[in-house]
C-alpha positions as CSV (number, residue, x, y, z in Angstrom):
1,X,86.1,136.4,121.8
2,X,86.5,139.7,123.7
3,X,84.2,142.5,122.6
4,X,85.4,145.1,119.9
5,X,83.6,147.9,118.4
6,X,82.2,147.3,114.7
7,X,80.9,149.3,112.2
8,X,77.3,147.7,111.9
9,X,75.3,148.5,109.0
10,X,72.1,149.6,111.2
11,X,68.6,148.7,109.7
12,X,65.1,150.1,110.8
13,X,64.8,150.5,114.5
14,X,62.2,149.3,117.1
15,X,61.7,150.5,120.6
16,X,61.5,147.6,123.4
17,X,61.1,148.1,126.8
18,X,62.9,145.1,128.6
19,X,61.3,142.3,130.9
20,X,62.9,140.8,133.3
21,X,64.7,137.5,132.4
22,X,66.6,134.7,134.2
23,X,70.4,135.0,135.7
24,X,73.6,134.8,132.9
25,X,73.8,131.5,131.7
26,X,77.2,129.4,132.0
27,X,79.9,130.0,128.9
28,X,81.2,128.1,126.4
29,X,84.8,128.4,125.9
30,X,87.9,126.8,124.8
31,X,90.2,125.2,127.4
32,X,93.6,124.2,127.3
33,X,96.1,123.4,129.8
34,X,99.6,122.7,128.6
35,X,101.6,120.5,131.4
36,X,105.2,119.9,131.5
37,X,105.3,117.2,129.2
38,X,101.6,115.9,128.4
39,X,98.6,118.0,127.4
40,X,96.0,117.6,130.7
41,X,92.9,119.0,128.9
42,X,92.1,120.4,125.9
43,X,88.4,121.0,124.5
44,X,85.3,123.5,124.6
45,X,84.0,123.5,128.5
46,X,80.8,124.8,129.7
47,X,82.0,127.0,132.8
48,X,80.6,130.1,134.6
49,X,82.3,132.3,137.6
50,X,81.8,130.7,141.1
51,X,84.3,130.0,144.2
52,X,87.0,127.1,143.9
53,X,89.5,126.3,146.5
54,X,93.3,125.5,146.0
55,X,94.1,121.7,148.1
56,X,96.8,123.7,150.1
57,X,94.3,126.8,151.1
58,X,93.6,125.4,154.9
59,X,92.4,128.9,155.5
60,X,89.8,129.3,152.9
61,X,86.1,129.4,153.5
62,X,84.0,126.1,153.3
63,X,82.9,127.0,150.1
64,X,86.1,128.2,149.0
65,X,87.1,131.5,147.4
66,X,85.4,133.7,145.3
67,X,86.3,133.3,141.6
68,X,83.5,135.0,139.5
69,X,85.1,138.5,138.0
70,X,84.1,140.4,140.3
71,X,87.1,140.0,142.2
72,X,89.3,143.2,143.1
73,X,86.8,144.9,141.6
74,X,87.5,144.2,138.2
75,X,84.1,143.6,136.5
76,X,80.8,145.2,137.3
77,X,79.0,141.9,137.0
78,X,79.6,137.8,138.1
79,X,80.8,135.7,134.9
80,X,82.9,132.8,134.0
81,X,86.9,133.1,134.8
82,X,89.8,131.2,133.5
83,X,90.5,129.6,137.0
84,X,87.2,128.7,137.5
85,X,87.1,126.8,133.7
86,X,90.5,125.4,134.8
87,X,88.7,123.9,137.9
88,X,85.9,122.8,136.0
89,X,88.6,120.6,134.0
90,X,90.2,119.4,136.4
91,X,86.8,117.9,138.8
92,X,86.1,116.6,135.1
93,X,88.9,114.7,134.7
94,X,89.3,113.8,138.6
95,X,92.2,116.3,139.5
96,X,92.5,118.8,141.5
97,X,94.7,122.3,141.6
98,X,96.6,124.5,143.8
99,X,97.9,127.9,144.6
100,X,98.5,130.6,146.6
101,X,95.5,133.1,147.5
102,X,96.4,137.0,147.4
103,X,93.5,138.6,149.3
104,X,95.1,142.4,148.9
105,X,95.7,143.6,146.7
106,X,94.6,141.1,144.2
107,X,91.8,138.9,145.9
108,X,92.9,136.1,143.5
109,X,95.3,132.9,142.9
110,X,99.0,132.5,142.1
111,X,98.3,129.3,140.6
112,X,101.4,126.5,141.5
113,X,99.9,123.7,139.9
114,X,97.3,122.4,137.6
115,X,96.9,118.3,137.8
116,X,99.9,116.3,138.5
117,X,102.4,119.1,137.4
118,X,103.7,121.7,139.7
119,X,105.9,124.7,139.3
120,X,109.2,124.4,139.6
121,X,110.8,127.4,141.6
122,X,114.4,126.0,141.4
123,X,114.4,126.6,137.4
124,X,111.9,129.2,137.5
125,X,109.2,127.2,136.0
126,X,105.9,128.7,136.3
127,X,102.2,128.6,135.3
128,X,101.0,131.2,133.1
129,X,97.8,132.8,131.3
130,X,97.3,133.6,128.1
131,X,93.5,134.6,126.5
132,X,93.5,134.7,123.0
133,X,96.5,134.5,122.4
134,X,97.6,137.2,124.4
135,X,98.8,136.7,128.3
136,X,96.9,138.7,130.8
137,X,97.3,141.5,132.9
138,X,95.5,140.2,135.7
139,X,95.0,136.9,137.6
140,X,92.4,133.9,136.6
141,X,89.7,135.2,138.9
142,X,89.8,138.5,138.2
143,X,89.9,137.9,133.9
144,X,86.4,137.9,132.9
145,X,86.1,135.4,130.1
146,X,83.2,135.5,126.9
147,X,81.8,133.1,124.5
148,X,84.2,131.6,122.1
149,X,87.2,132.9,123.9
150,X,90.8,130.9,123.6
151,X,91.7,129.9,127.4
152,X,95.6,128.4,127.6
153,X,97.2,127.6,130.9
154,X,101.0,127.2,130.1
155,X,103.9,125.4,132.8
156,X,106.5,127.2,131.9
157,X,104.8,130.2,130.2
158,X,107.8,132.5,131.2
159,X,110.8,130.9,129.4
160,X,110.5,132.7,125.9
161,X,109.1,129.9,124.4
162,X,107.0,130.3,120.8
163,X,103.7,129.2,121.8
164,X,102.3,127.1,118.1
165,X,99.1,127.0,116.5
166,X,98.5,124.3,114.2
167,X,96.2,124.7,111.2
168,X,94.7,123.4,108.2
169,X,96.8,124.9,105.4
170,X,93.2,126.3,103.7
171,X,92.4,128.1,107.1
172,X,92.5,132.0,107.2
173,X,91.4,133.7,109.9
174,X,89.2,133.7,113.1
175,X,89.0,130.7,115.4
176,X,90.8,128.0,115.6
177,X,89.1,125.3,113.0
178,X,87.5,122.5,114.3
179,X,87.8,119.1,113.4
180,X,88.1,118.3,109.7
181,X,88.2,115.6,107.1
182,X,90.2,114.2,104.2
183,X,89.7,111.5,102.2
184,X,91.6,108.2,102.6
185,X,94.9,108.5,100.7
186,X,94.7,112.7,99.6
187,X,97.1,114.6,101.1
188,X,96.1,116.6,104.2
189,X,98.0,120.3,104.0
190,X,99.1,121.3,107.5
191,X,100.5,124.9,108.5
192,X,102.6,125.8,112.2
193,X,102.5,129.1,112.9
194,X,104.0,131.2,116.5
195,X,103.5,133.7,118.8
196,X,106.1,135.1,120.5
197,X,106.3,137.5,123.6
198,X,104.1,138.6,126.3
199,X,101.9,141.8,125.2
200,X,100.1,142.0,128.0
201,X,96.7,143.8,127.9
202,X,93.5,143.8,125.6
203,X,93.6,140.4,123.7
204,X,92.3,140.7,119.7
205,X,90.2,138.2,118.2
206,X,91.3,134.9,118.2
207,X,93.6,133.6,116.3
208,X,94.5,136.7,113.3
209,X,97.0,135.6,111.1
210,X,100.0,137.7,112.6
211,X,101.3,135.0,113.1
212,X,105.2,133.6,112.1
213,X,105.4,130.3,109.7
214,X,107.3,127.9,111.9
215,X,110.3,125.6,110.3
216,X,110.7,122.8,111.9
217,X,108.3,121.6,113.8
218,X,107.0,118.1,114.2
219,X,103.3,117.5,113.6
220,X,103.1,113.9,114.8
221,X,99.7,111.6,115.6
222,X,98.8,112.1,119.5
223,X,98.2,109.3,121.8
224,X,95.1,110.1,124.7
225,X,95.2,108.0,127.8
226,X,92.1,107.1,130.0
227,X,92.4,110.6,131.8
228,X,92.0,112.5,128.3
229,X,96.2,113.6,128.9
230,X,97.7,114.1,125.2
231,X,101.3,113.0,124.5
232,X,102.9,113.7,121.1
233,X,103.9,110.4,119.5
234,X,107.0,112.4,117.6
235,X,109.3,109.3,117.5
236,X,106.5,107.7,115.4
237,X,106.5,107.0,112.1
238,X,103.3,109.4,111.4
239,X,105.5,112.1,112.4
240,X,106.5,115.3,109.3
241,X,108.5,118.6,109.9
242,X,107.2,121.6,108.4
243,X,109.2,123.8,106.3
244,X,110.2,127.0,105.9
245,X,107.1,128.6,104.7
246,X,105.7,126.2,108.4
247,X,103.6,123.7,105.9
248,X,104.2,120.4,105.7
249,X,101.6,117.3,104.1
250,X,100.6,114.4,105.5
251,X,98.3,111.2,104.4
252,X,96.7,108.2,105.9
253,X,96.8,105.1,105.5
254,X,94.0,104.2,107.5
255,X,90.0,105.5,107.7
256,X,88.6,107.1,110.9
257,X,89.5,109.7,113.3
258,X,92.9,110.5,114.1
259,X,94.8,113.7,116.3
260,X,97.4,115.7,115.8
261,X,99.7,118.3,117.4
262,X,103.0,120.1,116.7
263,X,106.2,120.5,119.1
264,X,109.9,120.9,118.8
265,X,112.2,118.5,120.6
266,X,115.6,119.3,121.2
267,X,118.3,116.4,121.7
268,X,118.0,116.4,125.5
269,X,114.1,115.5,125.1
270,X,112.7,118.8,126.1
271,X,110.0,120.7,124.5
272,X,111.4,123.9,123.5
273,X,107.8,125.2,122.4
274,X,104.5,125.7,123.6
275,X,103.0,122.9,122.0
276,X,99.9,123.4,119.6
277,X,96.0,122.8,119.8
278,X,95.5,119.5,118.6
279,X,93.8,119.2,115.5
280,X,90.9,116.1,114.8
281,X,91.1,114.5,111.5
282,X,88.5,112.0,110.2
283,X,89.9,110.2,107.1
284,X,86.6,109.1,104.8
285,X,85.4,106.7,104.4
286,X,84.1,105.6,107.9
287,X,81.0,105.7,109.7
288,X,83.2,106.9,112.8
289,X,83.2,110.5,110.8
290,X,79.4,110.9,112.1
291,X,80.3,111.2,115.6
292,X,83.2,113.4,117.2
293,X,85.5,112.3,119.7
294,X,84.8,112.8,123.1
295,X,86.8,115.6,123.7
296,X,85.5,117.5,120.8
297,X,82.0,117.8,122.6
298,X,81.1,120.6,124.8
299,X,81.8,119.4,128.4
300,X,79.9,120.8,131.7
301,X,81.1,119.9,135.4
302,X,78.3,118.6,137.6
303,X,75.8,121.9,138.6
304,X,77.3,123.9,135.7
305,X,73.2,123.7,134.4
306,X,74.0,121.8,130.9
307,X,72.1,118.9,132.1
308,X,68.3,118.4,132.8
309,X,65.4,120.8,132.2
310,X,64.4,124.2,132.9
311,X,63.0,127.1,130.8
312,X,64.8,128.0,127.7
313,X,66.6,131.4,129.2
314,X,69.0,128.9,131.0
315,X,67.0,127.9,134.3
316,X,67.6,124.7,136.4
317,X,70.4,124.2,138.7
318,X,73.8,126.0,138.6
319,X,76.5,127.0,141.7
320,X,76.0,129.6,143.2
321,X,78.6,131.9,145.3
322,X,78.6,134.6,147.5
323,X,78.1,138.1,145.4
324,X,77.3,135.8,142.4
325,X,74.1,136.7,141.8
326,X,72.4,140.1,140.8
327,X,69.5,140.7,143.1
328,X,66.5,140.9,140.9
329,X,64.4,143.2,142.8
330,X,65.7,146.9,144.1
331,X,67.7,146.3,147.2
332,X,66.2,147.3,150.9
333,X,66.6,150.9,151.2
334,X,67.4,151.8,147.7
335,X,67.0,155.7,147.2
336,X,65.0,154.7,144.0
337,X,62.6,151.8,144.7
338,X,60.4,153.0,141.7
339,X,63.1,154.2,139.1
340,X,61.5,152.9,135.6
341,X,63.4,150.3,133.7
342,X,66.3,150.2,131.3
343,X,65.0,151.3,127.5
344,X,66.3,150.7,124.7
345,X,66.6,151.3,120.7
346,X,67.8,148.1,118.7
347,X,69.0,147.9,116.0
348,X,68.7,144.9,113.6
349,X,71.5,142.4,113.4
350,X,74.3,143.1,110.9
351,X,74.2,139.5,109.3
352,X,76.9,140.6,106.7
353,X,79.7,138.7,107.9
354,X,77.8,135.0,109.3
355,X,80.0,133.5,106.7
356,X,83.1,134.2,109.0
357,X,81.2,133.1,112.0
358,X,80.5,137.1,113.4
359,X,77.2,138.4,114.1
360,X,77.3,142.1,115.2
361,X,74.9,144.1,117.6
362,X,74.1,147.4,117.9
363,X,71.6,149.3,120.6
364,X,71.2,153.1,121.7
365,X,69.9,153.7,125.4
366,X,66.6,155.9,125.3
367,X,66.3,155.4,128.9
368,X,68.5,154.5,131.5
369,X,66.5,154.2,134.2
370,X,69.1,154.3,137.5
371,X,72.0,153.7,135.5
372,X,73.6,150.4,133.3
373,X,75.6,148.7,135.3
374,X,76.8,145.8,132.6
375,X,75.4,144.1,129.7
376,X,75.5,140.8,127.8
377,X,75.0,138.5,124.6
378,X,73.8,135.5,124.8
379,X,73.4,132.8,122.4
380,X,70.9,129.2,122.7
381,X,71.4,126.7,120.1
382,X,68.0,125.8,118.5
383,X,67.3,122.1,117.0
384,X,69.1,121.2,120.3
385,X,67.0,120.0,123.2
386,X,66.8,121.7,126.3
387,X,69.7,123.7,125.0
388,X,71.0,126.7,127.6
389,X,71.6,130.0,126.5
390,X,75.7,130.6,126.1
391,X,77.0,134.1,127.1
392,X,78.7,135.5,124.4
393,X,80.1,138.5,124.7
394,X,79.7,141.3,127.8
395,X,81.0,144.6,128.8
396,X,80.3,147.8,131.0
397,X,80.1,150.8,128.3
398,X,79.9,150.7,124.8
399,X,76.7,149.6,122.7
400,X,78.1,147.9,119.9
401,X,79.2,144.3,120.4
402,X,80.7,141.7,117.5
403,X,79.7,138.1,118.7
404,X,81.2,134.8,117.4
405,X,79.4,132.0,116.7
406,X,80.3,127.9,115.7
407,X,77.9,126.4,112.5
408,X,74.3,126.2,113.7
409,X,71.2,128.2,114.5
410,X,70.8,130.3,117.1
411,X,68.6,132.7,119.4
412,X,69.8,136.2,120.7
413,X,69.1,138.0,123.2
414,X,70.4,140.9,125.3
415,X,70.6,141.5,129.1
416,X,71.1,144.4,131.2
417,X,71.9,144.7,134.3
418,X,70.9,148.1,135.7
419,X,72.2,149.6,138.5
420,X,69.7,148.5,141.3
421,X,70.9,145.0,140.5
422,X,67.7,144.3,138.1
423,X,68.2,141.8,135.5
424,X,66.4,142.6,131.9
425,X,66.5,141.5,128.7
426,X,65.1,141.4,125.2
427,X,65.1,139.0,122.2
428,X,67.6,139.8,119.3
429,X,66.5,137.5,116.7
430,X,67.5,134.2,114.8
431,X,70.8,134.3,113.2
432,X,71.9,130.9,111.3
433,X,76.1,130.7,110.9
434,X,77.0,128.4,107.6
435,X,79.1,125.5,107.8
């Protein structure tokens, strides 16, 4: 979720002075790519900036192309990218992806294909990027991406399509819901909403209910080959059609997890919407319900750091690219080799609204030192071994920060990054979201 200002209800204060801590941890988002006619991945994927190279790109470095945020000068710090999480997907499903690199003036991809499906310039059929549920301004190397946040790569994106979400009916607001469960012969309530349009710029969270009710979609079961691509079964027989108000019911006949999504199909067999997220279902009883699918569980290309040990402020191996990480000592020939560190006030956490999911964070500068040059928010799941510290929410200005959070228990903690490239931080607290 991108960072928004919140009115925090601010407790006593303590001063801290900040110690230096490891580099930004990878990021835990939610990826999915939309192909012409099958859903290639779909999923929260452990990602962080770092340089990918298109199959065409002959003339890219070895180590291929910078794709960290700081691209075009867009971010004041490295961090995790929607091409780069859309690279991570595809080395984890063995694909690859291509494009057309833009060194002026955007220093960043024109992506032409993601997997087996490539644009199609003869019916101007194009990849596209939307964040939230918003499309971007700028290119997938150049969007800085936070904890939580909605990544959708869409063929096609440009045709006027409604893009659907698909819901539980008792959903309200705020992320998209996880999996859920029903038991076996209760009707399951489903809801289709759309988006519509482009609105370019600063997403808001992810998903509000701004949404349209959808007539006339088909929520059908969804069949998942060997490569994890998702086809909607909507000539099936477990196929319904939502209504006017975009809710429609549907029961099982048979225990253990099944998948849906929504779509429209129009008599020529194209998809004339953005087909939903897909939505898990584990019909009780079954011992199945215990563990969730595969592609429910947070996945982490090779060197992303989720594997293996390593102190708990995110150590052990990750990639690393040029200009992605922040010196930790004052540069040769800094004008201000001794410049004290970053201080801060903090405030205590505004817990008020963990019910939702949404911690918020609040700090006041006493001191700052040569000058901020980013911060960030960073969440590690405790009860979980060797668990990594996720980056949840970052930024330039601003000291106020709402965070999202799944169900669990978790450790905060805040970084700064001042401007001689020195990496602090300091402990938050313990926060605990309900399921």
């Amino acid at each position: 979720m991108r960072i928004r200002i919140a009115a925090l209800c601010v407790a006593s204060l303590i001063t801290v002075a900040l110690a230096p801590t490891a580099q930004a941890a990878p990021t835990q988002v939610n990826l999915r790519i939309e192909g012409k006619a099958e859903t290639l991945f779909e999923g929260p994927i452990l990602t962080d900036g770092h340089n990918v190279r298109a199959s065409s790109d002959a003339s890219a470095p070895a180590d291929g192309r910078r794709c960290n945020g700081l691209n075009n000068g867009k971010n004041p710090s490295p961090g995790p990218t929607a091409t780069a999480a859309g690279a991570d997907a595809m080395s984890l499903i063995g694909e690859d992806f291509d494009g057309l690199w833009y060194a002026q003036p955007f220093e960043d991809y024109f992506i032409k294909r993601w997997g087996p499906d490539a644009q199609n310039e003869g019916v101007g059929e194009y990849w596209g990027l939307v964040v939230n549920n918003v499309f971007t301004s700028v290119g997938g190397c150049q969007y800085q991406l936070d904890g939580g946040d909605e990544v959708l790569w869409v063929y096609d994106a440009f045709g006027g399509r409604p893009r659907l979400l698909l819901y539980p009916a008792s959903y309200s607001a705020g992320a998209l819901p996880g999996p859920v469960t029903v038991a076996l012969g209760d009707p399951l309530g489903l809801e289709v909403d759309s988006w519509g349009g482009y609105n370019e710029g600063d997403p808001p969270p992810a998903p509000t209910r701004s949404t349209t009710p959808y007539e006339g979609a088909e929520i059908a079961p969804v069949a998942t080959d060997a490569k994890g691509f998702e086809s909607i079964e909507t000539d099936g027989p477990g196929a319904v059609t939502t209504g006017a108000d975009g809710k429609a019911e549907v029961t099982f006949g048979q225990t253990g997890w099944h998948r849906l999504k929504a779509t429209v199909v129009n008599s020529g067999g194209k998809e004339t919407v953005v087909r939903s997220n897909r939505l898990d279902v584990c019909v009780t009883p079954d011992s199945s319900c215990a563990t969730l699918p595969p592609e429910d569980l947070v996945r982490a290309p090779e060197g992303s750091g989720e594997e293996g040990g390593g102190d708990e402020e995110g150590g052990g191996p990750r990639r690393e690219s040029p200009g992605d990480a922040a010196p930790r000592n004052p540069p040769s020939g800094s004008s201000e080799p001794d410049a004290a560190p970053v201080r801060l006030r903090l405030s205590r956490l505004d817990r008020s609204r963990l019910s939702r999911g949404l911690v918020g964070v609040s700090w006041k500068v006493l001191d700052a030192g040569p000058g901020i040059a980013s911060w960030s928010i960073s969440s590690q799941a405790l009860g979980r071994p060797n668990a990594r510290y996720v980056r949840r929410a970052h930024g330039s200005g601003r000291n106020t920060a709402t965070v999202h959070l799944p169900p669990g228990i978790y450790r905060l903690r805040l970084a700064v990054l001042d401007a001689l490239g020195r990496d602090s931080g300091a402990a938050l607290g313990r926060v605990e979201v309900p399921r």
